[in-house]
N, C-alpha and C positions, 0 to 999 in steps of 0.2 A: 520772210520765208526762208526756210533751211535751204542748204545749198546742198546737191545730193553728190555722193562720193564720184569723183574720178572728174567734175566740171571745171573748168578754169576759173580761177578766181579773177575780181577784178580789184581796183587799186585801191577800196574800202575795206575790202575785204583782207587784203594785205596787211596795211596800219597796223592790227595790233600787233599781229608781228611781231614786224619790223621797229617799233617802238623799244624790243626789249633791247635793239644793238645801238651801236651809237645815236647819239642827237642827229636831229637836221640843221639844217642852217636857216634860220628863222625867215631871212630872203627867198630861198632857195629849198622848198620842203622835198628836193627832190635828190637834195645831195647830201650826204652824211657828216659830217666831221668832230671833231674831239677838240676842236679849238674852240677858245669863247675868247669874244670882246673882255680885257681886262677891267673895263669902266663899268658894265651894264652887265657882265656876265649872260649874255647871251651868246647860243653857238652860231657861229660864222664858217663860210668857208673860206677855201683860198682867195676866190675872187670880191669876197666882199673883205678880207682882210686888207689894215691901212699900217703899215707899219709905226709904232709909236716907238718913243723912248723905255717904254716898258713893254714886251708883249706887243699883242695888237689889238685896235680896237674897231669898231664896225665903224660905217659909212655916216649912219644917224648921232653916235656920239661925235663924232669927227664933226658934223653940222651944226650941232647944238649944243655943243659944250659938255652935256650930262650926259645924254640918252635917254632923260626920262620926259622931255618934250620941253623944259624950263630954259630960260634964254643962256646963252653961254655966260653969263654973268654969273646968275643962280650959283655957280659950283665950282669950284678950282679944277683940276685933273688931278684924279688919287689914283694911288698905288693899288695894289690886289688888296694889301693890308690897311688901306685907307689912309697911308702917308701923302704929302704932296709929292707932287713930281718936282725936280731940281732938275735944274739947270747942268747941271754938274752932277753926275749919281753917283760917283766913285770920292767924294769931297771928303766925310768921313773918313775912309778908307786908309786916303791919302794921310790925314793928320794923324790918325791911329798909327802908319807905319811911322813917321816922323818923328813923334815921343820916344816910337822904340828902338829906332835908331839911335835919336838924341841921348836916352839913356847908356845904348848900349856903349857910345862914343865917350862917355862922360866915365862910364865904369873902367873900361879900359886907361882914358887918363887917370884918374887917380882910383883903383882896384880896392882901396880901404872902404869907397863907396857902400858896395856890393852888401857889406855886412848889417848897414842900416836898411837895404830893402827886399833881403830876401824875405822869402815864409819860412818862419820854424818859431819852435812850439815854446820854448824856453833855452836862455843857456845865462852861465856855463852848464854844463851836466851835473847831477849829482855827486857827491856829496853837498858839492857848494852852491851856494844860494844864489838862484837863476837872479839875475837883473835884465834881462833885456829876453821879447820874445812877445808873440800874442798871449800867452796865457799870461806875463807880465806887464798887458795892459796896450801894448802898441798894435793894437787892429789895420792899424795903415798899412801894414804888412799885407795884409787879404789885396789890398789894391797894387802895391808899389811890385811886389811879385809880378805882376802879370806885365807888368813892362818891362824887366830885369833879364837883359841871357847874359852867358859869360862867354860862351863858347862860338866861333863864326857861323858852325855849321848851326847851331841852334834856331839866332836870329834868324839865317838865311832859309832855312823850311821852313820855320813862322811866317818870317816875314811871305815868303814865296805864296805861302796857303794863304792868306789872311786877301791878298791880292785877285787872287784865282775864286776865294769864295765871297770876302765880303764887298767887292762891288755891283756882284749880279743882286745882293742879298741888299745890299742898300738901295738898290734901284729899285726893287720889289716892294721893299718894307717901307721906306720912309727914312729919312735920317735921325728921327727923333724913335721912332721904333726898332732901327737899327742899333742905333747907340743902347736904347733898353739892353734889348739881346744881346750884345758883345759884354756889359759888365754884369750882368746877370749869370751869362755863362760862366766870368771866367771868376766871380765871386764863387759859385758855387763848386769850381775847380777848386780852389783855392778852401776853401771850408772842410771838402772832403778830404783833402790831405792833410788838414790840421788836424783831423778826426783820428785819423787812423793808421798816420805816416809815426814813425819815430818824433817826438818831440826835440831830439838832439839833431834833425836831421835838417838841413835847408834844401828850401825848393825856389825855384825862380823858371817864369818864360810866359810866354802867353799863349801855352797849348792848351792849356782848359777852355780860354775864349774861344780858340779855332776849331776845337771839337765840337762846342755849342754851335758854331757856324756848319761846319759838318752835319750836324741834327737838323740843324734849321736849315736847310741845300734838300735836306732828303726830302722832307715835311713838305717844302716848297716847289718841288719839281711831282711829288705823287698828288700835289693839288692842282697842277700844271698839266698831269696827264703827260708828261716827259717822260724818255728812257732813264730808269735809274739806274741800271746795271752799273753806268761809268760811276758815278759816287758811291752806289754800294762797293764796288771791286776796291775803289781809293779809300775806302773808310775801313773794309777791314786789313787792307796791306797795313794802316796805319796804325790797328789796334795789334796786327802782329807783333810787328815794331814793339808797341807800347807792351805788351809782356815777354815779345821774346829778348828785349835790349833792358843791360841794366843801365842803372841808374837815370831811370825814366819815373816820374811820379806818377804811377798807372792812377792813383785815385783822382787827378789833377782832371785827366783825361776822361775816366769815365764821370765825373761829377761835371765834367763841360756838356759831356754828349746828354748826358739825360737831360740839364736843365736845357738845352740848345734845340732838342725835341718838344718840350713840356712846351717851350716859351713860344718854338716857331709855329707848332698848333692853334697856340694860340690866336698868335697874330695873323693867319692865313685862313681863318677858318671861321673867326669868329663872327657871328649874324653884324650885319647892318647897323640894325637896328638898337644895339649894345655892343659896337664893334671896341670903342675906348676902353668900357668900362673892364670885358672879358678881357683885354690885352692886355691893361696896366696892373689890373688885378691878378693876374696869372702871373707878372713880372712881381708885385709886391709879393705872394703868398710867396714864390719861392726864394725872396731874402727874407722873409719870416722862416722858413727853414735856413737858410744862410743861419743867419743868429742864433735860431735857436743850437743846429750843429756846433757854433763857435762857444756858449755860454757852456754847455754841455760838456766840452774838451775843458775847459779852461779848469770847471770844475771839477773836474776829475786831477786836470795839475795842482791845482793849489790845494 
């Protein structure tokens, strides 16, 4: 029966609503919230949240191991992204900054180093006939770049950022997803300044990775339902930075940040049910464009 103007409604009548604003808490249909268990992705409230090593997860996973009613054996505990949970989430993190330390300690001692693993495109310059360079064959360069700085303050903002973003981002992701995303990003850094940078010019650092980390932070907190204001405000200070400062490889950075978007979509977003398959596949097609940008330059040098 129609409900006639000016009557008070009752709490059926409500629902639909209320349906259009936040979730309820699957326990508690009486209270609203924007969090979900990170295992079971259902919404939770305050009081049925259980603090985990990632996120939080409801009362039923915390029991059962899943949440889907299977014995805690059935399942390991995944990430948002369907990584394992580690013991250690910051472990990557750690050895990523190590290398680049290790590097950056080794360049300093002998500085002759520096020239086998920067990025650049050919040399010597023209007229004379380049020997050494990615378009002369040493693609090691797209990787050995991304661990290479010369300057303190360099390493010391990389390294700073790399800290700040990739432990939250490995704890979320998985370490084997992680690692995807950090050389994925800083491949495609790296590719796009081979593109479009001077070929006589050398690049080194590992700020293509850390803008891919930056993409993947943003992707990962508006899937989270988090404030982004703080990493939008730190992401374009940094992009100032990157055009208003010379001698900065702007293509380095923005060819981190799009694939560090592309790739953390992926991995956050992807169904269940084709969760590997969308992840790794979205990590392959974008070193298929890697290569293809690389054979593209090359051809154009030779």
């Amino acid at each position: 029966m129609d409900q006639a103007p000016g009557s008070p409604q009752g709490p059926e009548e409500q629902r639909p609503q209320d349906a259009q604003s936040l979730p309820v808490c699957y326990r508690h249909p009486d209270r609203e919230t924007g969090v979900r268990c990170t295992r079971c992705e259902r919404p939770i409230c305050p009081e049925c949240m259980v603090s985990a090593s990632v996120g939080f997860q409801c009362p039923e996973c915390v029991r059962g191991g899943s949440g889907t009613g299977h014995a805690p054996t059935a399942a390991q505990p995944r990430t948002i992204a369907g990584g394992t949970v580690a013991a250690d989430p910051r472990l990557l993190t750690k050895i990523l900054i190590g290398i680049n330390v290790a590097v950056f300690i080794a360049v300093q001692v002998r500085p002759s180093l520096l020239d086998h693993l920067v990025l650049v495109g050919e040399l010597p310059p023209t007229p004379y006939k380049a020997t050494s360079g990615v378009a002369e064959g040493e693609w090691y360069r797209l990787v050995t770049a991304m661990f290479a700085h010369q300057a303190v303050w360099h390493i010391g903002f990389n390294m700073l950022s790399l800290w700040w973003l990739g432990g939250p981002l490995e704890a979320a992701l998985g370490r084997v997803r992680y690692l995807a995303l950090y050389f994925v990003s800083g491949l495609a850094g790296s590719a796009l300044t081979y593109l479009l940078a001077s070929p006589f010019e050398s690049s080194l650092g590992a700020s293509g990775a850390i803008f891919g980390l930056f993409g993947a932070t943003a992707v990962l907190m508006r899937r989270l339902r988090y404030d982004m204001r703080p990493i939008i405000a730190l992401l374009v200070i940094n992009l100032i930075f990157t055009f208003g400062w010379g001698n900065i490889a702007w293509q380095a950075h923005i060819g981190g940040l799009v694939a560090g978007v592309i790739t953390g979509y992926a991995m956050v977003h992807a169904p269940r049910e084709r969760r590997a398959l969308i992840q790794y596949g979205t990590c392959a097609v974008v070193l298929v464009i890697v290569v293809v940008l690389t054979l593209i330059r090359t051809a154009q040098l030779s």
